[in-house]
C-alpha positions as CSV (number, residue, x, y, z in Angstrom):
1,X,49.6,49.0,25.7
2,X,48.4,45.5,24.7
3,X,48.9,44.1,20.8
4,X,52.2,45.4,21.6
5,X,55.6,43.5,20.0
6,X,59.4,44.5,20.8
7,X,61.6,45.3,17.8
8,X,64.5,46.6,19.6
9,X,67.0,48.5,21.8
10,X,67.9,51.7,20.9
11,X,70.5,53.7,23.5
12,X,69.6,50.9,25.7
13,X,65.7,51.6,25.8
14,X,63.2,49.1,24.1
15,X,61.2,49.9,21.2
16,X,58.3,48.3,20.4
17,X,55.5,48.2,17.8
18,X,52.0,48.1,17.7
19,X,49.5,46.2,15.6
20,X,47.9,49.9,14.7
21,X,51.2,51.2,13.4
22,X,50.6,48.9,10.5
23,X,47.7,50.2,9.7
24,X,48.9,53.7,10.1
25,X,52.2,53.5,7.7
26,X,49.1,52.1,5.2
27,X,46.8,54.9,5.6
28,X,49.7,57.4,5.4
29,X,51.1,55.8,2.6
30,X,48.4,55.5,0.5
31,X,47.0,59.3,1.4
32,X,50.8,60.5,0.3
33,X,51.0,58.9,-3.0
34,X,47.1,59.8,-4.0
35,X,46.6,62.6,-2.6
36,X,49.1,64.6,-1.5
37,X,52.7,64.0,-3.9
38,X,50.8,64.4,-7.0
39,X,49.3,67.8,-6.3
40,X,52.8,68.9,-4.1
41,X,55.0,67.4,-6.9
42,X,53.7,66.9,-10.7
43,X,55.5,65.1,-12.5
44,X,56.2,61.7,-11.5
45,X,54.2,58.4,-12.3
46,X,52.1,56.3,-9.9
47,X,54.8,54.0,-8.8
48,X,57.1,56.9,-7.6
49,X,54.8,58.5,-6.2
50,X,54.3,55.1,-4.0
51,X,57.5,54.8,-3.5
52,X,57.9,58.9,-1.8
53,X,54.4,57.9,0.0
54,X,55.9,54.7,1.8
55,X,59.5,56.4,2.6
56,X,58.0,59.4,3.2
57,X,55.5,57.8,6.2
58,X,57.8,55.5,7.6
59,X,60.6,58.7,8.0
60,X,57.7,60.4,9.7
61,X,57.6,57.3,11.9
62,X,61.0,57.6,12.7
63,X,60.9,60.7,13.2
64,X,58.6,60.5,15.9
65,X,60.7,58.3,17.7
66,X,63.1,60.8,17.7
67,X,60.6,62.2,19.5
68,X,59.9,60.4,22.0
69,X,63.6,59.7,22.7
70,X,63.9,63.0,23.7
71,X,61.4,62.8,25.9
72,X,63.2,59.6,27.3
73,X,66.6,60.6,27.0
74,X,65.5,63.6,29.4
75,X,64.3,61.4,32.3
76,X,67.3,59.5,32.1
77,X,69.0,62.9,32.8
78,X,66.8,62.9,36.1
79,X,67.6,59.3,37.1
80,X,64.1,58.1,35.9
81,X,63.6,54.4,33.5
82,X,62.1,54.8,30.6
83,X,59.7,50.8,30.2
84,X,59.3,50.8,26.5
85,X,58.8,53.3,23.4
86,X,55.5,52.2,21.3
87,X,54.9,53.4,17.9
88,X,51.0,52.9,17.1
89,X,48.1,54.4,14.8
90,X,48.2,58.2,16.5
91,X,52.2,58.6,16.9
92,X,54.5,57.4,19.4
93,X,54.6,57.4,23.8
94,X,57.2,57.0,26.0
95,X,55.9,54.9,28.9
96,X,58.3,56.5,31.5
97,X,58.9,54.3,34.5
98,X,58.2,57.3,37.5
99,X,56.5,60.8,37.9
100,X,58.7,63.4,37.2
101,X,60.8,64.3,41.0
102,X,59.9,68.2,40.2
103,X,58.1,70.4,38.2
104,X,60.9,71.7,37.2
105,X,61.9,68.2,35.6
106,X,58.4,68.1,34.3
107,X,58.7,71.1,32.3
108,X,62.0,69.5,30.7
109,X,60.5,66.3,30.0
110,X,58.0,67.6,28.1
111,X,59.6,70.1,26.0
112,X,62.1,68.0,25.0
113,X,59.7,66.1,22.3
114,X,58.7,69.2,20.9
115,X,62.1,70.9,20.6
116,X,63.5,67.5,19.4
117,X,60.7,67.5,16.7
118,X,61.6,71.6,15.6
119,X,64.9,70.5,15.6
120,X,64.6,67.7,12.8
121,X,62.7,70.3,11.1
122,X,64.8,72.9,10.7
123,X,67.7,70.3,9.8
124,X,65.3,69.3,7.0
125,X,64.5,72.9,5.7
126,X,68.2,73.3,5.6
127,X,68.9,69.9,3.4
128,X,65.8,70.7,1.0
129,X,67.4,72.6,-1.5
130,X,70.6,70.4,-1.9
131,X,67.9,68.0,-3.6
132,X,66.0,70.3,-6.0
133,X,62.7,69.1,-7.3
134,X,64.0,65.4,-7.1
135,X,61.7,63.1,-5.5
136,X,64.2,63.0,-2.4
137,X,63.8,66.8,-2.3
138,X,60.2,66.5,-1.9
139,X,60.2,63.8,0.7
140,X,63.3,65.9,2.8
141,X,60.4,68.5,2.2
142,X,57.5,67.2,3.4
143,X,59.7,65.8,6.7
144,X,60.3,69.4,7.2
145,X,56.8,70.4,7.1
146,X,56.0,67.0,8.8
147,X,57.9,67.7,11.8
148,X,56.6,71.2,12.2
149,X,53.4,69.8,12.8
150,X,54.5,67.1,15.0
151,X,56.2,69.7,17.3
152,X,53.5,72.4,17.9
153,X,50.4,70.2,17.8
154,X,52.1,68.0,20.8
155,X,52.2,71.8,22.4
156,X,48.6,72.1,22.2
157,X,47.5,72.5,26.3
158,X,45.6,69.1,26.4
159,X,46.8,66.8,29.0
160,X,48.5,64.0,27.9
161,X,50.1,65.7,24.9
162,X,53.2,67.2,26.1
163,X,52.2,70.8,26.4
164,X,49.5,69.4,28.5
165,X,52.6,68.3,30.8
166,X,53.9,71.9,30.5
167,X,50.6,73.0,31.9
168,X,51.0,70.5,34.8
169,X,53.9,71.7,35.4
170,X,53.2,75.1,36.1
171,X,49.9,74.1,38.5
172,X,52.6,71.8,39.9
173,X,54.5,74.4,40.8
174,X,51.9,76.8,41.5
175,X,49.7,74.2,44.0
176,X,53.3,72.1,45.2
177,X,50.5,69.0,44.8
178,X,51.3,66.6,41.9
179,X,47.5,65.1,42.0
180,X,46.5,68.9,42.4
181,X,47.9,69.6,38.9
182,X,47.0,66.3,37.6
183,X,43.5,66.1,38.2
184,X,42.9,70.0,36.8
185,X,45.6,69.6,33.7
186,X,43.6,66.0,33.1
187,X,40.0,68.3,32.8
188,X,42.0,70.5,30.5
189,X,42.9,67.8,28.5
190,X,39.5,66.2,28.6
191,X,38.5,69.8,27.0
192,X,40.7,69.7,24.6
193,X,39.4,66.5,23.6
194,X,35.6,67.5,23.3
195,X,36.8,70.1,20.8
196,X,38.6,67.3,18.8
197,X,35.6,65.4,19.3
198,X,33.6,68.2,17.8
199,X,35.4,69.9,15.5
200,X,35.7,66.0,14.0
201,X,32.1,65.6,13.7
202,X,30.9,68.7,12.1
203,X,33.8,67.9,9.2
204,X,31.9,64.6,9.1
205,X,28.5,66.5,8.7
206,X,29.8,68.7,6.2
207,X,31.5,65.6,3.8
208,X,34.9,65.6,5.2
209,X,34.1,61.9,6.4
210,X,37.8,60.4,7.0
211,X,39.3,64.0,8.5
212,X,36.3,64.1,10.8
213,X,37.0,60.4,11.4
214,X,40.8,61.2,12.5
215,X,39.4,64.4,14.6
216,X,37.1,62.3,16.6
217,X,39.6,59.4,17.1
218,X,42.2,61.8,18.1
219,X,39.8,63.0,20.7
220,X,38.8,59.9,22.1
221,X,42.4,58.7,22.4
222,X,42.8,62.2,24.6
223,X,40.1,61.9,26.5
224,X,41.1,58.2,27.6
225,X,44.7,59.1,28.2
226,X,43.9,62.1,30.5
227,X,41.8,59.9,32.6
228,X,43.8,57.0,32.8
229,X,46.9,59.4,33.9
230,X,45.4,61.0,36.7
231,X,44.1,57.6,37.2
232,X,47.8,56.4,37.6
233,X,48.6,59.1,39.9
234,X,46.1,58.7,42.1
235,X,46.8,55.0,42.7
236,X,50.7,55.5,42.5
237,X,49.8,58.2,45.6
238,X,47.9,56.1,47.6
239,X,50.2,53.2,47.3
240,X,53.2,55.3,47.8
241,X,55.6,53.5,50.4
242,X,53.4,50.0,50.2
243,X,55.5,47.1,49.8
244,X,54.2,43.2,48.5
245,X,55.8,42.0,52.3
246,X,53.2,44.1,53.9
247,X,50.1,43.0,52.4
248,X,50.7,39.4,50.3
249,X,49.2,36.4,51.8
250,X,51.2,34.1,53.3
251,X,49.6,31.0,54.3
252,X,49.0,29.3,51.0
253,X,47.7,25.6,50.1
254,X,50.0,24.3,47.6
255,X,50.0,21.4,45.6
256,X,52.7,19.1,45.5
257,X,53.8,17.8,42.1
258,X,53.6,14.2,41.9
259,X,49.8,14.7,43.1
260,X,46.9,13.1,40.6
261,X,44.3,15.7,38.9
262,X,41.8,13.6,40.8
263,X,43.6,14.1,44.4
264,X,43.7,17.6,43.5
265,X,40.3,18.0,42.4
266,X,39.5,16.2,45.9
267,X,41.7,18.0,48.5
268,X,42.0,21.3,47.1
269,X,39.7,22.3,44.2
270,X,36.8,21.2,45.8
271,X,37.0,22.3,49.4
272,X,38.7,25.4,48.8
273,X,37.0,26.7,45.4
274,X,40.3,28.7,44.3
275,X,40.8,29.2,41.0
276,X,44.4,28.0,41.0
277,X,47.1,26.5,43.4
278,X,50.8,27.3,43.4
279,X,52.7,23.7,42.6
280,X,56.1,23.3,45.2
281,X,58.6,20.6,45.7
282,X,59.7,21.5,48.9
283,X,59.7,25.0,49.6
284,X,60.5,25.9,45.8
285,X,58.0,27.4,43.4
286,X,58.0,25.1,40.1
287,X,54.4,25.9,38.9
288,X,50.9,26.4,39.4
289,X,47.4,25.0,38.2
290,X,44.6,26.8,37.9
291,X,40.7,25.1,37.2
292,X,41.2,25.8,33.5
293,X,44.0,23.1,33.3
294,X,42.1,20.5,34.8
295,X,39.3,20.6,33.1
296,X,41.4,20.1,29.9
297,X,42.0,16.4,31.2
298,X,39.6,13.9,30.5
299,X,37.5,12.4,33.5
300,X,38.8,8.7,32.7
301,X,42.7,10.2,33.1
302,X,42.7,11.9,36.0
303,X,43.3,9.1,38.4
304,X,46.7,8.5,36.3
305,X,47.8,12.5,35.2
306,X,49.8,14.2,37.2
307,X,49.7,18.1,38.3
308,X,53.3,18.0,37.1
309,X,52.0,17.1,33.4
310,X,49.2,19.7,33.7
311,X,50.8,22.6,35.2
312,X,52.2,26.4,33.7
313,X,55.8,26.0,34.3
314,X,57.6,28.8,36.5
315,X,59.6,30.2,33.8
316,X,56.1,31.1,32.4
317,X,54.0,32.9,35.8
318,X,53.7,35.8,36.4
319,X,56.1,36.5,39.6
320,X,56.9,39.7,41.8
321,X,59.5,40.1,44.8
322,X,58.5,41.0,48.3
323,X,60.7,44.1,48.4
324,X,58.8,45.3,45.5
325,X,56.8,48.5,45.9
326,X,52.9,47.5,45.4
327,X,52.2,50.2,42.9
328,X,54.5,48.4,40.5
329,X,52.8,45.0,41.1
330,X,49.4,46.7,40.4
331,X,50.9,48.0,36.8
332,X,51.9,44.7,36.1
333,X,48.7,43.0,36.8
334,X,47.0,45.6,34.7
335,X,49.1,45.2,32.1
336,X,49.3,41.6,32.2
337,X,45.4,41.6,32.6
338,X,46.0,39.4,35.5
339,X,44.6,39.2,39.2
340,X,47.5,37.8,41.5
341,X,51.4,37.3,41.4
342,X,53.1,34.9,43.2
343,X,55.9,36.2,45.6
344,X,58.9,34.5,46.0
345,X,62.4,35.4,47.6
346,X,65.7,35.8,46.2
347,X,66.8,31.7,46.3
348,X,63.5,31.1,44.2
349,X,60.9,29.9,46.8
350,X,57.6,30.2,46.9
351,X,56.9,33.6,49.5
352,X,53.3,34.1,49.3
353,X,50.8,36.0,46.7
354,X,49.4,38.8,46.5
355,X,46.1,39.7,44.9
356,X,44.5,43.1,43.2
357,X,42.0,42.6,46.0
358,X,44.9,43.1,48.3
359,X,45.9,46.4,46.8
360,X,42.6,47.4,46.4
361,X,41.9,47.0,50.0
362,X,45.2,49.1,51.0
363,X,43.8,52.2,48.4
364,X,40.2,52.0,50.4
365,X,41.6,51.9,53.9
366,X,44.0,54.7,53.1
367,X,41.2,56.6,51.4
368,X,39.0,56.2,54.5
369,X,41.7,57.3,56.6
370,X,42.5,60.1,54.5
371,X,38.5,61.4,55.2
């Protein structure tokens, strides 16, 4: 998820923020201390009940990445990485390294967020009368009542909530095809979705403008993650066994670094129209130089810049090893929002690259000879 920013390890698993979350703890915040405190809990003047409106949705925050921690700390039971935990505007996700290895390990996956989530709740039920009508009390309350929520709405059969997973898991098991179960739980889902959608727009039409709103967005941000998950499936299947060393390209031109702009322009930009050229001394990768840094230089200069003064650094590029497996060189460009990655080897030199043409091409011939 771009607009993305780490924060943190917890239990050895990054945590990470997004932009959105800001404007979620605002929203919450601000809908708490209006709205909700002062009709839950008379009593208390404006500035506590901002104060029980700002704790009150950063807890719920945290509580969801309880959440989503026990989603992770499950896959780590069954050997799989969990990338990064995001906190955004609808929630939390676990961006979990692999596909579950069973359905079986599917069904524990995903019921682990939701029990996790009844679990802080009853805890909270259980503290709320040690606080009486205190302003703590109501807060321990409404985390209680919070959490609730959180765990049975993320049981709700639409594909990728978690008892959307649950649902996969039983076609899993039922069909013993993982793309099977994807592709029928991601309709569910998309189902699901058009009834947010819906539902959402009649409470617009009716003067429930920013529920409707929420309804709506919800449902969009289902219907996108259903598609993009058998999405992911689908290309983690057909690239299944692929590594870079079979497809990258290894004949490259390279550029060497003591080289002028204007020589490079000449011998390489020119006649071969690439984009960009990998910068070696020797056989070691150092760099590379794409059209965009060239053009930065000034007509007059080029004769006396170097590609050395011009180029991105190799502690900066985008690189990827040739034992790696291509589906995980394809998530990286998509995440990146790049087209190529350099290969190199284990001493640091420059091995080859390979492009999302390259990957592309190994999904349509397999396709074909799938047919």
């Amino acid at each position: 998820m771009r607009g993305a920013f780490r924060i943190g390890r917890i239990l050895g698993i990054p945590v990470a923020v997004n932009y959105t979350w800001f404007i979620a703890i605002w929203i919450g915040a601000w809908s708490l201390a209006v709205s909700y405190y002062p009709v839950r809990a008379p009593g208390f003047d404006p500035g506590t009940y901002w104060m029980m409106g700002t704790a009150s949705a950063l807890l719920l925050f945290v509580s969801v990445l309880v959440h989503e921690f026990g989603h992770a700390l499950t896959a780590r039971r069954f050997g799989i990485r969990t990338r990064v935990i995001i906190l955004f505007l609808f929630g939390g996700v676990a961006q979990i390294a692999d596909e579950p290895p069973t359905p079986r390990a599917e069904f524990l996956m995903a019921v682990a967020g939701p029990l996790t989530s009844l679990a802080l709740a009853a805890a909270s039920f259980a503290l709320t009368p040690a606080f009486g009508n205190s302003a703590l009390g109501h807060i321990v309350q409404y985390l209680a009542i919070a959490n609730v929520i959180l765990g049975v709405f993320n049981l709700i059969p639409g594909f990728p909530l978690d008892g959307g997973r649950v649902l996969r898991a039983a076609l899993w098991r039922r069909t013993g095809s993982l793309p099977t179960a994807t592709r029928l739980a991601a309709r569910t889902g998309q189902v699901v979705a058009l009834l947010f959608i819906g539902g959402g727009l009649y409470q617009v039409v009716v003067n429930n403008f920013i529920g409707g709103l929420w309804f709506v967005l919800i449902g969009w941000f289902l219907d996108s993650g259903a598609q993009a998950s058998y999405q992911q499936v689908v290309l983690r299947q057909g690239l299944a066994g692929v590594r870079i060393r079979e497809i990258m390209s290894r004949d490259l031109h390279t550029l060497d670094p003591n080289l002028t702009v204007e020589q490079a322009v000449a011998d390489y930009f020119l006649p071969y129209k690439h984009g960009g050229f990998p910068v070696v001394f020797g056989d070691h990768l150092i760099g590379i130089v794409t059209l965009q840094d060239v053009v930065t230089v000034p007509a007059d200069r080029r004769s006396s810049v170097t590609v050395r003064e011009i180029m991105t650094p190799r502690d900066l590029l985008k690189t990827v090893s040739a034992d790696e497996e291509a589906f995980g060189a394809l998530s990286r460009m998509m995440q990146d929002g790049v087209g190529r990655l350099l290969v190199v080897d284990e001493t640091g030199n420059l091995a080859g690259i390979v492009t999302r043409s390259d990957l592309l091409h190994v999904l349509r011939l397999r396709g074909d000879a799938d047919e």
